[in-house]
C-alpha positions as CSV (number, residue, x, y, z in Angstrom):
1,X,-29.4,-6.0,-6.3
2,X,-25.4,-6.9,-7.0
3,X,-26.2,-5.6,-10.7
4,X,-27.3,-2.5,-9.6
5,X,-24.6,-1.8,-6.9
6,X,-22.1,-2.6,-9.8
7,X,-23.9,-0.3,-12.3
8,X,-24.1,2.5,-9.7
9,X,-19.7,1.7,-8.9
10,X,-19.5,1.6,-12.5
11,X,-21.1,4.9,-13.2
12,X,-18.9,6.7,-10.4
13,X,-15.6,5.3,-12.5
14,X,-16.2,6.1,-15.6
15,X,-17.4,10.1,-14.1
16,X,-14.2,10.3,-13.1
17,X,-12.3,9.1,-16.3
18,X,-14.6,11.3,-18.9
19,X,-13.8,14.4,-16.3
20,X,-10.4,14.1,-17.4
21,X,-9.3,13.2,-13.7
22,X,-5.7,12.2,-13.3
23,X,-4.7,8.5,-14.9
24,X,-2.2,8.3,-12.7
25,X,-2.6,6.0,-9.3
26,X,-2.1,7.8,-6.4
27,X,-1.9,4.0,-5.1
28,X,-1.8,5.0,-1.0
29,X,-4.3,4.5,1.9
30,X,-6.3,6.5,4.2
31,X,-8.6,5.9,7.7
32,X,-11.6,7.2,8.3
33,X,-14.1,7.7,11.3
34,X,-17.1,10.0,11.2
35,X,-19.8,10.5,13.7
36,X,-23.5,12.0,13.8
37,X,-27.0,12.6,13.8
38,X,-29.2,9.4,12.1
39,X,-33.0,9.4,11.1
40,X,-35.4,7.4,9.9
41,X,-37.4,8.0,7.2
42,X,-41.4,7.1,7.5
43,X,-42.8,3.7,6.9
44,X,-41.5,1.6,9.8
45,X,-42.2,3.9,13.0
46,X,-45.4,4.9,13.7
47,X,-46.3,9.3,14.2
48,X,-46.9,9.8,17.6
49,X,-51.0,9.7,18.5
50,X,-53.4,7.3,19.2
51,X,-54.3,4.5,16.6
52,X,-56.5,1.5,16.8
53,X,-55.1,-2.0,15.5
54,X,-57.5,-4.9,14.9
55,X,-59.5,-4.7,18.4
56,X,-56.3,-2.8,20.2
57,X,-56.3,1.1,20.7
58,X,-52.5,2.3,21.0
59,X,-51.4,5.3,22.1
60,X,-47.6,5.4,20.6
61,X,-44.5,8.2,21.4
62,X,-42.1,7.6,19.1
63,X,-38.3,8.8,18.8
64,X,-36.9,8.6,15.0
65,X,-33.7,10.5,15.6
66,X,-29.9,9.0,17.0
67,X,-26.4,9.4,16.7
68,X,-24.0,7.3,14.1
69,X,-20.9,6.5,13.4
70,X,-18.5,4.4,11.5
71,X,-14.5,3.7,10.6
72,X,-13.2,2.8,7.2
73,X,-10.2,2.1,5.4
74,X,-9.6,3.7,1.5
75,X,-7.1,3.1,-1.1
76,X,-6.7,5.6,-3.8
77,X,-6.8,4.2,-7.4
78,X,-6.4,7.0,-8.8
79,X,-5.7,10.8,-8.2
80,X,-10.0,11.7,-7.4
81,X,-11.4,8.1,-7.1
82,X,-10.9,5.6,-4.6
83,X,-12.5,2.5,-2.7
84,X,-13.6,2.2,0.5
85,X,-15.0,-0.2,2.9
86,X,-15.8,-0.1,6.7
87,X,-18.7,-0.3,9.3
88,X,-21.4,1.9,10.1
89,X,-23.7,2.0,13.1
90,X,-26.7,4.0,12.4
91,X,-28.0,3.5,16.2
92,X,-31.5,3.3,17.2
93,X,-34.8,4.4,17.1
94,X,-37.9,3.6,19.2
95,X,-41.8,3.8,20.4
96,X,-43.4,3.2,23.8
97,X,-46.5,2.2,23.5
98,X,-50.1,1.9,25.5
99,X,-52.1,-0.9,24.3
100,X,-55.8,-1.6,25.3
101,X,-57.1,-5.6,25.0
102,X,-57.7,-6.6,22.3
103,X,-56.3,-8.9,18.8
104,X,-54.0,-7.0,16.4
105,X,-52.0,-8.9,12.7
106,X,-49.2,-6.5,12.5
107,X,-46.2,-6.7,10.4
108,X,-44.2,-8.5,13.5
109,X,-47.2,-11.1,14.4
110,X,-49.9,-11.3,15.9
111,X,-50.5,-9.5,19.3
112,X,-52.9,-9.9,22.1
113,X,-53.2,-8.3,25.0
114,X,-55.2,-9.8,27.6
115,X,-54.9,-7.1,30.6
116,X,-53.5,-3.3,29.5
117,X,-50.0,-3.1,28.8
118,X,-46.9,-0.7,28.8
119,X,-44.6,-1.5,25.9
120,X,-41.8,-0.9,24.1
121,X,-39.9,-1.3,20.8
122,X,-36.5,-0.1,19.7
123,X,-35.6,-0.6,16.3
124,X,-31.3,-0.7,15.7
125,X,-29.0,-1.5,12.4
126,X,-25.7,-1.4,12.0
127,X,-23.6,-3.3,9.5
128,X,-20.5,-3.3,6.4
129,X,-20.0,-0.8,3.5
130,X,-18.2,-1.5,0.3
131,X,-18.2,1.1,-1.9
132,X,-16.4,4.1,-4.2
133,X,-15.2,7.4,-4.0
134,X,-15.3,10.3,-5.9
135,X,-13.7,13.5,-5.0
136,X,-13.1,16.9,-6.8
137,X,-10.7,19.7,-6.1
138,X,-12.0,22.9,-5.7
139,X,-8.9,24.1,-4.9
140,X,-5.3,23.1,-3.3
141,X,-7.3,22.5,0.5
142,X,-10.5,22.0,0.2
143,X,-12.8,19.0,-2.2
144,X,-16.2,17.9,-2.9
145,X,-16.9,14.5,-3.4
146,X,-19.6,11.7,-3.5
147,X,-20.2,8.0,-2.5
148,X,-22.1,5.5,-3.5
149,X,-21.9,1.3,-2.5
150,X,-23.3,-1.4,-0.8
151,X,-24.3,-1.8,3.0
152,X,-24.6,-5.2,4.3
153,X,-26.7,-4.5,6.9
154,X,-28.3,-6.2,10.4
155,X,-31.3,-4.8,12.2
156,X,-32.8,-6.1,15.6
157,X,-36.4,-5.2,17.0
158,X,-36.4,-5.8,20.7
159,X,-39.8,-5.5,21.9
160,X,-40.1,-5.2,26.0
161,X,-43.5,-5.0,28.6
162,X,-43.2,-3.5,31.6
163,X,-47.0,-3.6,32.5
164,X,-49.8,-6.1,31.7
165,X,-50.1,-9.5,30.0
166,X,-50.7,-10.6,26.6
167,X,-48.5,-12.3,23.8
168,X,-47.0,-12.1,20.3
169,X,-46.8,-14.7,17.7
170,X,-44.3,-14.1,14.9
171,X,-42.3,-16.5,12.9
172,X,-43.4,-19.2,14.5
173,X,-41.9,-18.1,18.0
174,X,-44.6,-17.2,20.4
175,X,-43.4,-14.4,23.0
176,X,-45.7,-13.9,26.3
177,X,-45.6,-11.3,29.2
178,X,-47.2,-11.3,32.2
179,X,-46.4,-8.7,35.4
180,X,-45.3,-6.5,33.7
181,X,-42.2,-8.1,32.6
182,X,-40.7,-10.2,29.7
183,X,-38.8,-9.3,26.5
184,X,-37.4,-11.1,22.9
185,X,-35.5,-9.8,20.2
186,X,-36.3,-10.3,16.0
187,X,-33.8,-9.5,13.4
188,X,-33.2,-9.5,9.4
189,X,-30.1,-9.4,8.1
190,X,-29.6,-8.1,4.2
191,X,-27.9,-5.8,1.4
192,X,-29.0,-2.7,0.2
193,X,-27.1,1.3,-0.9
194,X,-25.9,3.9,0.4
195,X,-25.0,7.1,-1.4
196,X,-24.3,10.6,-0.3
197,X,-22.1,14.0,-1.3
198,X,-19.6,15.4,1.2
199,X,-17.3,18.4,1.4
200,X,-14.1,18.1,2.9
201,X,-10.5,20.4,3.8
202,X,-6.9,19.6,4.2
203,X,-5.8,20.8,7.3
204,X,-2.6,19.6,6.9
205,X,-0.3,17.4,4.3
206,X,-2.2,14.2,5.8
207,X,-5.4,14.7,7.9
208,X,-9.0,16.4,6.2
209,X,-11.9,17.3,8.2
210,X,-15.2,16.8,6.4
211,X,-19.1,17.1,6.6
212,X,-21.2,15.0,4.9
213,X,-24.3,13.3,4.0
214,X,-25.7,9.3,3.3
215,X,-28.9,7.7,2.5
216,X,-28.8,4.3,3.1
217,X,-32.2,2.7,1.5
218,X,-34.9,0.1,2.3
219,X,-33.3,-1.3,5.6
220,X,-35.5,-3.8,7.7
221,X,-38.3,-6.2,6.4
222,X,-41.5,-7.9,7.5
223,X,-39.8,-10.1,10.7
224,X,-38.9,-6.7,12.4
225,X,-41.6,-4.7,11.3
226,X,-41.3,-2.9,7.8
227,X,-38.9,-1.3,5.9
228,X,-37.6,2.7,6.0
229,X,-34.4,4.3,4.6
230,X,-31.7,6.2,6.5
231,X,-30.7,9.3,6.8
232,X,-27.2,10.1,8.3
233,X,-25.3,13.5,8.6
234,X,-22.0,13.6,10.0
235,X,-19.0,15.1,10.5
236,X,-15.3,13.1,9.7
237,X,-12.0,13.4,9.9
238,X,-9.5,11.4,7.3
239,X,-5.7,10.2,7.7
240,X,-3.5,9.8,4.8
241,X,-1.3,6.8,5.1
């Protein structure tokens, strides 16, 4: 994985050299905050309907859409390529969930539901980028650019009953409701991209205001229930130091 964030980094410098970009460093800072609209991609959250796991039949409503955001900090190396690095919250998504009795091996565990339950699961990530910057003038105010790094992400899965009684076994931690109530939280921690293009115009000697757009890939694992990318479009705005 650290080979091919280094290859992608790589790639973005020497773009911006064989372009003919300025030699020069422009050797200054910048802050950054943006803030958006995240969704996840298919293959952790299950499509809304009705399913049937092991012995279980689920009836699942899920939500794949949030909002984002994130701060970071930038030095300029040279006149179109910089470095970057900041956090990102990519907020949540989640599924309530009907479940019959019954004996289900998901991804998270084992679950059994000994009298009919209400459920839920929300799924959240946030995390550090390190990363480049490439940006090209289009003309004196206004740039396009693109971004490409490594996001050192942690996700959570907390899992809550409000109705009925069973359990789930996962990692060797065995969760129970009963009553309708109890609730425990899994996570996985790792490192993965992001990449993404963005547009953005100078609306003064200092401060941009920008749109743009991130993948961040292959979030999650087995302990929280699979694995999905990001998506994440979003709107910033960037001070010159």
């Amino acid at each position: 994985m650290k080979k091919k964030i280094s290859s992608i980094i790589t790639a973005v410098v020497l773009s911006t050299t064989v372009s003919g970009a300025a030699i020069a460093s422009d050797n200054s800072f910048y802050l950054k905050a943006d803030g958006g609209k995240t969704k996840i991609d298919s293959g952790l959250l299950d499509t809304s309907g009705t399913y049937t796991c092991g012995t279980i039949a689920a009836t699942v409503t899920s939500d794949d859409e949030d909002s984002g955001y994130g701060i970071s900090g930038g030095y300029h190396l040279t006149e179109n390529f910089s470095i970057e690095a900041g956090y990102k919250n990519l907020g949540e998504v989640s599924e309530n969930l009907t479940l019959g009795t019954g004996t289900c091996s998901s991804l998270i565990g084992t679950i059994t539901v000994t009298a009919a339950s209400e459920a839920k699961a929300v799924w959240e990530s946030d995390g550090w980028t390190l990363g480049g910057a490439y940006s090209f003038p289009v003309n004196d105010s206004f740039t396009i650019g693109a971004t490409a790094g490594a996001y050192f992400w942690d996700v959570e899965l907390d899992v809550s009953a409000s109705a009925g009684a069973g359990s789930l076994v996962s990692g060797g931690t065995t969760f129970t409701w009963s009553g309708g109530s109890g609730a425990t939280t899994l996570k996985e921690d790792g490192t993965d991209i992001y990449y993404g293009i963005n547009a953005n115009y100078d609306i003064s000697d200092n401060m941009s205001a920008g749109i743009g757009y991130q993948l961040f890939k292959s979030l999650g694992g087995d302990n929280v229930g699979g694995t999905s990318d990001m998506d994440y479009l979003y709107a910033s705005l960037r001070v010159e130091l």
